[in-house]
N, C-alpha and C positions, 0 to 999 in steps of 0.2 A: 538659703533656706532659713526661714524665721526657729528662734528656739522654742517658740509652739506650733513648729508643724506637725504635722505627725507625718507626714510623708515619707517615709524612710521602712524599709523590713526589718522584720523581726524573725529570728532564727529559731526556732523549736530544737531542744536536747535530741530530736531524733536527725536535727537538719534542714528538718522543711523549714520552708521561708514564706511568713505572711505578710500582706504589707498593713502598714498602721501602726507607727511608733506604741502607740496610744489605744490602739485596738481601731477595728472598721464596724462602718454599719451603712446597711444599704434601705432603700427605698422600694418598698413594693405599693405602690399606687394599685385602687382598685376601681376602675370606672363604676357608675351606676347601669351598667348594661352587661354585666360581672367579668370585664375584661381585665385585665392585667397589663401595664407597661412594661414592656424590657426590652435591652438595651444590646446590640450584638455589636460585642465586644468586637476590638481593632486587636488586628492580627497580632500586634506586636506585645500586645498586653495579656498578662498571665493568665493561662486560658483563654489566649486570644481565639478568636473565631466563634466562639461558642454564647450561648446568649444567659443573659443574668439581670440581676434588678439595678440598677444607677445605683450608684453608693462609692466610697472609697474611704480615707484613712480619718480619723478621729483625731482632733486637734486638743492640745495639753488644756484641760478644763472643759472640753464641751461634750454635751453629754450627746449619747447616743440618736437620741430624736433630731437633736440640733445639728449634727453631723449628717444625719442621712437625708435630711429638707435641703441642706446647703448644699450636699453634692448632687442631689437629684435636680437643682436647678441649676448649677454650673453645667452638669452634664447632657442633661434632659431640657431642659427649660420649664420645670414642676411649678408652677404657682404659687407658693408655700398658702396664698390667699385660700383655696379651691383644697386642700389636705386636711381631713380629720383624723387624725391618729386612732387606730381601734386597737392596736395591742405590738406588743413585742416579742420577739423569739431572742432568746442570746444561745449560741454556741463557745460555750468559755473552755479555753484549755491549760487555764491558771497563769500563763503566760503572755495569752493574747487571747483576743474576743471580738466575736462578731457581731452585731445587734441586726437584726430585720426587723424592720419599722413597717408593719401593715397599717394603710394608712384608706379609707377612703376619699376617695375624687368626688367633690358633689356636685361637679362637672365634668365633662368629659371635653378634656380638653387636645391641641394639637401639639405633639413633645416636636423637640428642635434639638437638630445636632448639634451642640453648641462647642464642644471640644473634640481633639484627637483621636478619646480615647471610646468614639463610639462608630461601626459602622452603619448602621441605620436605630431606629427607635420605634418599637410597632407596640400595639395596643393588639393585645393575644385573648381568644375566648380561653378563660379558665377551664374549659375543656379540653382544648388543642394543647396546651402548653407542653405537656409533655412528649409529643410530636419533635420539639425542636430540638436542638444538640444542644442543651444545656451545661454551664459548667457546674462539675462535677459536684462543690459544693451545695449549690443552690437546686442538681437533681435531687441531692440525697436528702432534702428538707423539703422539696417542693409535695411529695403526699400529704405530710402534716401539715402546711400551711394550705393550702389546697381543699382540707376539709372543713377550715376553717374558716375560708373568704368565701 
C-alpha cells in the first residue's frame, strides 16, 4: 500500500470502523431521465449485499469530487467526460468524513462491473430507490438527497 492511499479503517472512540484513511466520498450519478446509478455491493464488503452509490476511500491530498469521479470509474466505469457536479453533502464526524458527490450524467450512459467490489450496477428511477435494501448509511441520507435530484 502506497503511503497516500487511503485505503485502510478508521476506528471511531465508540469503536465503529469506517474505511478511508483520509475520509471517503461516493458518486451519485443522475441520469437525464431522473434515474440514479447504484451499485450492489459484493457480499463480502461492508454492508455487503445491500445497494449504495460507487465511492470508496479518499487518497492523502485529493479532494472529495476527485475521489469520488476516480472511484466511480474504477468501480462503475463513470465517464468522468458525461459528469456535472451539482452539489455536495458531507457527513463529518470530526474524525472521519463522508462526501456525496451529486453529480449529473448529461448522458445516460451503460455502467460496467469493473472490479470485485460490485455485484451488478443498475440505473434506479428516483422513485423506486427506496424499494431497495439499501445500506444503512446511504438510507438514512437518501430522503434529503432525493428531494434534492
Amino acid at each position: 500500500m502506497s503511503a497516500k492511499s487511503g485505503d485502510a479503517w478508521v476506528e471511531g472512540p465508540s469503536g465503529a470502523r469506517y474505511w478511508g484513511r483520509y475520509g471517503a466520498a461516493g458518486l451519485l450519478a443522475v441520469s437525464p431521465q431522473r434515474e440514479v446509478l447504484l451499485q450492489h455491493r459484493a457480499h463480502w464488503s461492508h454492508f455487503g449485499g445491500t445497494w449504495g452509490m460507487p465511492g470508496g476511500a479518499r487518497h492523502e491530498h485529493e479532494s472529495a469530487i476527485d475521489a469520488a469521479v476516480r472511484e466511480a470509474g474504477e468501480e462503475a466505469g463513470v465517464p468522468p467526460g458525461l459528469i456535472v457536479v451539482r452539489f455536495t453533502s458531507v457527513l463529518d464526524l470530526g474524525y472521519w468524513s463522508y462526501t456525496t458527490v451529486v453529480a449529473d450524467a448529461t448522458e445516460r450512459f451503460e455502467p460496467v462491473v469493473s472490479d470485485p467490489e460490485s455485484i451488478e450496477l443498475r440505473w434506479i428511477a428516483v422513485d423506486r430507490v427506496a424499494e431497495l435494501d439499501l445500506h444503512p448509511r446511504f438510507a438514512e441520507s437518501w430522503p434529503a438527497l432525493a428531494a434534492q435530484v
